[in-house]
C-alpha positions in Angstrom: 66.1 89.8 80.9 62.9 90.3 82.0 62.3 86.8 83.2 65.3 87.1 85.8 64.7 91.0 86.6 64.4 90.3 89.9 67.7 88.2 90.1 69.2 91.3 88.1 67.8 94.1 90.3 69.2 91.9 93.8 72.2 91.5 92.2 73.2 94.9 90.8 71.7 96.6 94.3 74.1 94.4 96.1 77.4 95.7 94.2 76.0 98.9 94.8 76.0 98.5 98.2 79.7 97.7 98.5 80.8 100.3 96.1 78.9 102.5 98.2 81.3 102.0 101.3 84.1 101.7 99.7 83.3 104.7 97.9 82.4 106.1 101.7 86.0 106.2 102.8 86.9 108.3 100.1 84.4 111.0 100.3 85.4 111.0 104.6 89.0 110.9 104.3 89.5 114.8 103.8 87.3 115.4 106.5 88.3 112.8 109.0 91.2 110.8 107.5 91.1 106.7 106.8 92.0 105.4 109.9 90.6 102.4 111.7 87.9 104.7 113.3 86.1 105.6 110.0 86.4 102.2 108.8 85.1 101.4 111.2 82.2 103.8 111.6 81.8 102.6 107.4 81.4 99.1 108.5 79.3 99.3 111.8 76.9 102.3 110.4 76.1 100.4 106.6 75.5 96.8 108.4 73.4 98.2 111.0 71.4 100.4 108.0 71.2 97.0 106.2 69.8 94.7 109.0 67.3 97.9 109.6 66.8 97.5 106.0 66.1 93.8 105.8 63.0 94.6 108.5 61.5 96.8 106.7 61.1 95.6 103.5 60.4 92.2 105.0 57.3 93.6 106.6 56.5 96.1 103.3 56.7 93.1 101.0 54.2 90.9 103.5 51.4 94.2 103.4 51.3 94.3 99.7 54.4 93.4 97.5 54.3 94.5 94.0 56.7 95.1 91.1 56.0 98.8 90.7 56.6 99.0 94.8 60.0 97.5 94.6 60.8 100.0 91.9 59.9 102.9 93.5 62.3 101.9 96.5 64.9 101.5 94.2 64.6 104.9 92.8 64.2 106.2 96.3 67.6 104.8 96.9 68.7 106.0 94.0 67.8 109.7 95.5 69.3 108.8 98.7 72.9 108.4 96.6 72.4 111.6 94.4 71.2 113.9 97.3 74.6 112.4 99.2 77.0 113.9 95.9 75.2 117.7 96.2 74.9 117.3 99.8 78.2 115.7 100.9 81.0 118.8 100.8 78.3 121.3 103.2 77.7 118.4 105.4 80.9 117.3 105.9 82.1 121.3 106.3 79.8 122.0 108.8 80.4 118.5 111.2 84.1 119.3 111.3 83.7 122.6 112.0 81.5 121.7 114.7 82.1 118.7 116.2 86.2 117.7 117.2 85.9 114.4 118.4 86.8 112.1 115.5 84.7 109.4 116.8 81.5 111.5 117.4 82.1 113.4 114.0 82.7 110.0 112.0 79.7 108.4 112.9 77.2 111.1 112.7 79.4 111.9 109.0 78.4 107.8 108.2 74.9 108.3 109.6 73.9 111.3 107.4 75.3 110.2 104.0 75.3 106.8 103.8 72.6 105.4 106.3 69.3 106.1 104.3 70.7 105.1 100.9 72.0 101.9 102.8 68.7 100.6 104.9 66.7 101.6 101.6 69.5 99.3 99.8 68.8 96.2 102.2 64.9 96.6 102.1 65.5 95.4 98.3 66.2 91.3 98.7 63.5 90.5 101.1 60.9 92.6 99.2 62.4 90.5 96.1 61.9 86.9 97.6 58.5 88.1 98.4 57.5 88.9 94.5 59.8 85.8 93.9 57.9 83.3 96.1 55.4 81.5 94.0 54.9 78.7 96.6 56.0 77.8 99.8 57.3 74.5 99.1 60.6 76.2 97.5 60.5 78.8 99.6 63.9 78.0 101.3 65.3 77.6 97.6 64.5 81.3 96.7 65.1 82.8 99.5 68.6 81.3 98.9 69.2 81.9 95.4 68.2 85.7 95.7 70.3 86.4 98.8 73.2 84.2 97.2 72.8 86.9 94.1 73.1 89.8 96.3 75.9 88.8 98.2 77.7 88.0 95.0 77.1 91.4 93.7 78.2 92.8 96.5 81.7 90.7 95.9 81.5 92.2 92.5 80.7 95.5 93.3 84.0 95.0 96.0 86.5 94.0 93.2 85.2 96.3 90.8 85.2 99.1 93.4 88.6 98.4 94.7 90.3 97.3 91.1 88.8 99.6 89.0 86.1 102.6 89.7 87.8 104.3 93.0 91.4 104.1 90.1 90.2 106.0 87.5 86.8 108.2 88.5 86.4 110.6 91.0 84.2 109.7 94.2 81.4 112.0 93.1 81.1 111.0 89.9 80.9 107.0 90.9 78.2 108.4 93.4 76.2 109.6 90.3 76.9 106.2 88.6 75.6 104.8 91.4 72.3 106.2 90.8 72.0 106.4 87.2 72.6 102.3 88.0 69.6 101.6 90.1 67.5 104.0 87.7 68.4 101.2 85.2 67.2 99.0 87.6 64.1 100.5 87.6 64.0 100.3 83.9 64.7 96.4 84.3 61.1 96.0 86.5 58.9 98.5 84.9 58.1 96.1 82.2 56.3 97.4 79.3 55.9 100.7 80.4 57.6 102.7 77.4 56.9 106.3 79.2 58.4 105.7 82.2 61.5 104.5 81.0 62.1 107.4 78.9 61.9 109.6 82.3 64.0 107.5 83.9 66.5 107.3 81.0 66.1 111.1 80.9 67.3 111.2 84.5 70.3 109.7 83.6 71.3 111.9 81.4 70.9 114.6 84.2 72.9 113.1 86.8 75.7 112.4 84.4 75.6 116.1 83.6 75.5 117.1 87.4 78.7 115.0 87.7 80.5 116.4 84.6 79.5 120.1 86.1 80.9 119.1 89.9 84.0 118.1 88.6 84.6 121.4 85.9 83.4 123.4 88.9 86.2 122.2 91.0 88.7 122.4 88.1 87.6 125.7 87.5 88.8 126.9 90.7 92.5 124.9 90.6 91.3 122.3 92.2 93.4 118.9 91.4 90.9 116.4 93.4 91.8 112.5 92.7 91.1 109.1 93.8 94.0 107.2 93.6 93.9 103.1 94.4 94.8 103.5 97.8 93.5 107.3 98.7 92.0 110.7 98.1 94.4 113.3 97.1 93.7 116.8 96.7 95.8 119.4 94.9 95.6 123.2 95.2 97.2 126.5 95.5 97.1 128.5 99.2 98.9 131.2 100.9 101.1 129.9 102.7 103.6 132.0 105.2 102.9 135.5 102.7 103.8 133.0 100.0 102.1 131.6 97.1 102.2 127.4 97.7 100.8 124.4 95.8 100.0 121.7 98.6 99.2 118.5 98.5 97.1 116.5 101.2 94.6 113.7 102.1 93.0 114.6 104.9 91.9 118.1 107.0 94.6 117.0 109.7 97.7 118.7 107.5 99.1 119.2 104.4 101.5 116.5 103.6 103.2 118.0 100.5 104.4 122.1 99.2 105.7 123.6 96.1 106.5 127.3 96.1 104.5 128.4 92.9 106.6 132.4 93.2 109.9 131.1 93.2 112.3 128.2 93.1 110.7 124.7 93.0 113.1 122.7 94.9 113.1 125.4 98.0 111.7 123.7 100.9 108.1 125.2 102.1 107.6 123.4 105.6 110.4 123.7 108.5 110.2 120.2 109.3 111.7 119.2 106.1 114.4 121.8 106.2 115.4 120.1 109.4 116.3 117.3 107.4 119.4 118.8 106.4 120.9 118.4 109.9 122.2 115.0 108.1 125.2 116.9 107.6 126.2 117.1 111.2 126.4 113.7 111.5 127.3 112.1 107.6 129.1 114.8 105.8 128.6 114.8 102.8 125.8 112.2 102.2 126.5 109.8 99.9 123.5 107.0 99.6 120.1 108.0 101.4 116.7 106.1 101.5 113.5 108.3 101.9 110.5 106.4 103.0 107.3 108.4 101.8 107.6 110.5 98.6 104.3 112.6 98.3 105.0 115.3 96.5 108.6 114.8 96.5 109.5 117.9 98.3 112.6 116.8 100.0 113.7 115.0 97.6 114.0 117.1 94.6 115.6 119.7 97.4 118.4 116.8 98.8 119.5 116.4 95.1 120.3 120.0 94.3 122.2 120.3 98.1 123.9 117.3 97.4 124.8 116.9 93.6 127.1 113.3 94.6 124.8 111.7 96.6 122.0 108.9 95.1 118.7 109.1 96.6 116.2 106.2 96.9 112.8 106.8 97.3 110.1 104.2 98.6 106.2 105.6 97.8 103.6 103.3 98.4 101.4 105.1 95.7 102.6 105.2 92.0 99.2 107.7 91.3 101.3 110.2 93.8 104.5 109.6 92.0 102.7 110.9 88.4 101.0 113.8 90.5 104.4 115.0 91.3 105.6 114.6 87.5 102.3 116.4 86.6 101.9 119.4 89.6 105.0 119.3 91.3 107.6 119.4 88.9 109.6 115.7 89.8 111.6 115.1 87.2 113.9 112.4 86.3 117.5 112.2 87.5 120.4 108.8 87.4 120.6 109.8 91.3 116.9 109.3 91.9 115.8 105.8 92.1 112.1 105.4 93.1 110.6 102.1 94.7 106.5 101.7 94.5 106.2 99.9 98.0 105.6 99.7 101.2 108.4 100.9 103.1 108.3 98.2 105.4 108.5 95.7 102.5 111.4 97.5 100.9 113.0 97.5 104.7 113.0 93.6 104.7 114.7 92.9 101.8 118.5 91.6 101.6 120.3 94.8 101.4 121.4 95.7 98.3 122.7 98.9 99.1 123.6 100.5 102.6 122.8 103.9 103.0 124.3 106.9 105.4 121.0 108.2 106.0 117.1 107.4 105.9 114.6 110.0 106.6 111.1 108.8 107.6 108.1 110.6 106.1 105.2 108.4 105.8 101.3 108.6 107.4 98.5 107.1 106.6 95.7 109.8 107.2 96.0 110.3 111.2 98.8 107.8 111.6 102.5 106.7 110.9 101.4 103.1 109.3 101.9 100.7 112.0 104.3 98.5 110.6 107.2 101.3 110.1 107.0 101.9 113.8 107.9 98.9 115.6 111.3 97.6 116.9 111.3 95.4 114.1 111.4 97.8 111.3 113.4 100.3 113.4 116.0 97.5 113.7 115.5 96.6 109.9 116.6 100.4 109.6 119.5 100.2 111.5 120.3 97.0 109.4 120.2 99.1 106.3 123.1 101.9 107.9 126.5 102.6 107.5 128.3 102.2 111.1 127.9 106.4 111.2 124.4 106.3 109.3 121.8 108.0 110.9 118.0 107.8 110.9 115.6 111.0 110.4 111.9 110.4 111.9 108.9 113.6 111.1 106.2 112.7 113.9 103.2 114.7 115.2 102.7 115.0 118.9 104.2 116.7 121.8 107.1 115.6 124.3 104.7 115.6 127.3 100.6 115.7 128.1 97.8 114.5 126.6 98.9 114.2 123.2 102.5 112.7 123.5 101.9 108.7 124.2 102.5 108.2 120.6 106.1 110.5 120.6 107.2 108.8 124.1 106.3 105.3 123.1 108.1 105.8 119.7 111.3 107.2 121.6 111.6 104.7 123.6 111.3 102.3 120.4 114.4 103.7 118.6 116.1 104.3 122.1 115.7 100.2 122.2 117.8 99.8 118.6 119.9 103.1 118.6 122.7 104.4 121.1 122.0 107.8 120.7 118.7 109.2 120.1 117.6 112.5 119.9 114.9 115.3 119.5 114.0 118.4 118.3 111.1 120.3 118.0 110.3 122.1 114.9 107.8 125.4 115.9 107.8 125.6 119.4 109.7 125.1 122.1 106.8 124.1 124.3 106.6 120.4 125.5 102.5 120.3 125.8 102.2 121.4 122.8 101.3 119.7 119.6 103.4 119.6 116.5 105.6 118.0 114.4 108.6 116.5 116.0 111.9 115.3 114.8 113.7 111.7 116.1 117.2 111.2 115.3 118.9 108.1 115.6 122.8 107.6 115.1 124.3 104.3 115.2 127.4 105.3 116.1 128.2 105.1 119.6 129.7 108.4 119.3 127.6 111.4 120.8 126.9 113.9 118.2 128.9 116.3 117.9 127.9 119.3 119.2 129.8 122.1 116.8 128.0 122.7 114.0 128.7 121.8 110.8 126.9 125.6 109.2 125.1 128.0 110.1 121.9 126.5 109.1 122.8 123.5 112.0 123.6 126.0 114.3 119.9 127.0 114.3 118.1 123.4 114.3 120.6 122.6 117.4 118.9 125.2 119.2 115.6 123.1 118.9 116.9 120.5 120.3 114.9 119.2 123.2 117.3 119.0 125.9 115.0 118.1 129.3 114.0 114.1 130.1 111.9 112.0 128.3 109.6 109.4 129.3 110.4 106.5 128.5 107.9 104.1 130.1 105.6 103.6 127.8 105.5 100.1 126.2 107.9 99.7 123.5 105.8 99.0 120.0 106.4 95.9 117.9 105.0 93.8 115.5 102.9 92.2 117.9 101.5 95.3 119.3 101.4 98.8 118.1 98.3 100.7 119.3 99.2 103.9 117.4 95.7 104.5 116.5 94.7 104.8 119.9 97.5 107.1 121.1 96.9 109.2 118.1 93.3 109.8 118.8 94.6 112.0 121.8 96.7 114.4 119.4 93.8 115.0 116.9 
């Protein structure tokens, strides 16, 4: 060990490095979702810390380059990543309070909690090769080796990141592993020097018991906050409308899922999901639906109990967020509820093995719809899926005119290119500049909908329909291009 504990400290420094960002979009996403912005921001704020890293330690390591030096940078790194854990929640609080544009707050987020922990991080391998260099004629040779170690550390640290840590611990407690692991590195080079590893292996024990207290602290207070392999979910109780509601969400943008905690379970909390049951004024009753985008399973726990002969299928990307619903939201099973871990899009382009009469569309990735359920392609592969009077249900955030309602308008005209009839309601206000969520429905039947209602209920989410023009000039999205992310920037 201590004959390659410089290879060791390179190596275990570059895994840290990747787990680090990885571990970066995690912490953000409440705050400013996991779009293609903050990864972004992630990517272009660690590299350029890195490359600013790499200079200095070059020019350290030529002043005076010893063993002890290279450990104390490593600890300070180690700070770096333990001041980020305490510091992250009040940071991140205060630049979304402050700042609103998501590009602005995401990089100055990046540059605050992961830019000094990062260019300390790439000062590490160039001070290395420096205590590594014994003559100049191999030079080239261990320059090579010892940047070939990091950069396989950091593949490491990217499997082991992505595979296992961000599954099954919570982002601040991988933060304080993190730093309890370059304190070990520290260990590694401080040779003989029995004292100071004891310290060090003393502040190990601390930041283990700072994590352990973070995460009871949050407990404490009902929060439910997990890292699931594909996002940050956090659970917790609100009022909600004068009522008392468990939600569900990943980012600050909305709360994706609801669970009355004073009364009935399956009784819907947000109006856009009640306006679901308009399915009856086109297919009455329903007799096979598809849901894309379980969450919490709000709706469909409710579309089960208001339709007791229909089968529902259910495609959730995220098999953590089926087992929160078992856990928080009381999803139980049921012969009529067949659920699908996949992409929806995935699911879409299969044979049919079952056509349904309707398929409601609830599914975002942070800011966005993803991509790939927008297009013409999947909206045809939806209209594949139909019965000749099936009808399609799609929940969308934007407006039906100004600055935020490219996205809507461009997404009309998509289904208006598949779908004879197309419609839309809004679901708060009746205002078209302003933002919300929005309801498209599609009917394959040539038919017009029928304007009597089917209830009472109807009668009311008829009323929201939006009944002036729509622009449909914007560029109809497909496979090939889909620039959601850039129309949704002007809604949030």
């Amino acid at each position: 060990m201590k004959k390659y504990a410089l290879e060791w400290t390179v190596f275990i420094c570059g895994a840290v490095v990747m787990i680090l960002e990885l571990v970066g979009s995690r912490i953000l996403a409440p705050y400013v979702g996991t779009s293609i912005v903050v990864w972004t921001s992630l990517i272009g704020v660690i590299l350029g810390s890195l490359s600013a890293g790499y200079y200095w330690g070059g020019r350290r390591a030529d002043q005076n380059a010893q063993r002890e030096e290279l450990a104390q940078i490593i600890l300070l790194a180690a700070i770096c990543i333990v001041a980020t854990a305490i510091l992250k929640e009040p940071i991140l609080n205060v630049i979304s309070k402050v700042i609103k544009n998501l590009y602005i707050a995401t990089v100055t987020s990046t540059l605050l909690l992961f830019a000094p922990a990062s260019a300390i991080l790439g000062m590490i391998s160039p001070y290395a090769a420096k205590l590594k260099m014994y003559d100049t004629e191999h030079a080239g040779t261990t320059i090579g080796t010892l940047y070939a170690l990091s950069t396989l550390g950091s593949i490491v640290g990217t499997f082991l990141a992505g595979f296992l840590l961000i599954a099954f611990f919570g982002s601040t407690n991988i933060l304080y592993v993190l730093a309890g692991t370059l304190i070990l590195a520290t260990i590694i080079l401080q040779r003989d020097k029995i004292r100071i590893k004891l310290i060090m292996l003393v502040v190990i024990g601390v930041i283990a018991a700072l994590g352990f207290f973070s995460q009871a602290k949050a407990e404490s207070k009902g929060m439910i906050d997990v890292d699931t392999s594909y996002q940050r979910i956090q659970i917790y109780p609100i009022q909600y409308k004068d009522r008392l509601v468990r939600i569900l969400r990943m980012d600050k943008y909305g709360l994706q899922s609801g669970m009355l905690l004073d009364g009935d379970v399956t009784e819907l909390v947000f109006d856009y999901l009640k306006m679901y049951n308009m399915v009856e004024q086109f297919v009455s009753p329903p007799k096979h639906a598809l849901m894309i985008g379980g969450a919490a399973y709000s709706y469909p726990k409710a579309f089960l109990k208001k339709f007791p002969e229909a089968d529902l299928d259910v495609v959730e990307f995220d098999p953590a967020l089926t087992a929160l619903a078992r856990k928080y939201f009381f999803l139980t099973d049921d012969p009529r509820l067949h659920i699908f871990h996949e992409d929806g899009r995935t699911f879409l382009n299969k044979a049919p093995s079952t056509m349904y009469d309707a398929i409601f569309v609830d599914a975002f990735t942070s800011l966005t719809p993803p991509y790939q359920l927008t297009t013409r392609e999947a909206v045809q592969k939806m209209s594949d899926r139909l019965q000749e009077d099936g009808v399609v249900f799609v929940n969308l955030i934007g407006a039906f005119e100004g600055d935020a309602s490219p996205f809507f308008q461009a997404e009309y005209a998509t289904y208006k290119s598949v779908f004879p009839n197309v419609y839309a309601f809004w679901v708060n206000e009746d205002d078209a500049t302003k933002k919300q969520n929005l309801m498209i429905v599609a009917a394959k039947s040539a038919e017009p909908m029928e304007q009597v209602p089917a209830n009472e209920e109807i009668a009311q989410y008829l009323k929201q329909r939006w009944q002036k023009d729509i622009t449909t000039d914007m560029p109809i999205l497909t496979d090939e291009y889909a620039p959601i992310e850039r129309y949704m920037m002007r809604v949030y």
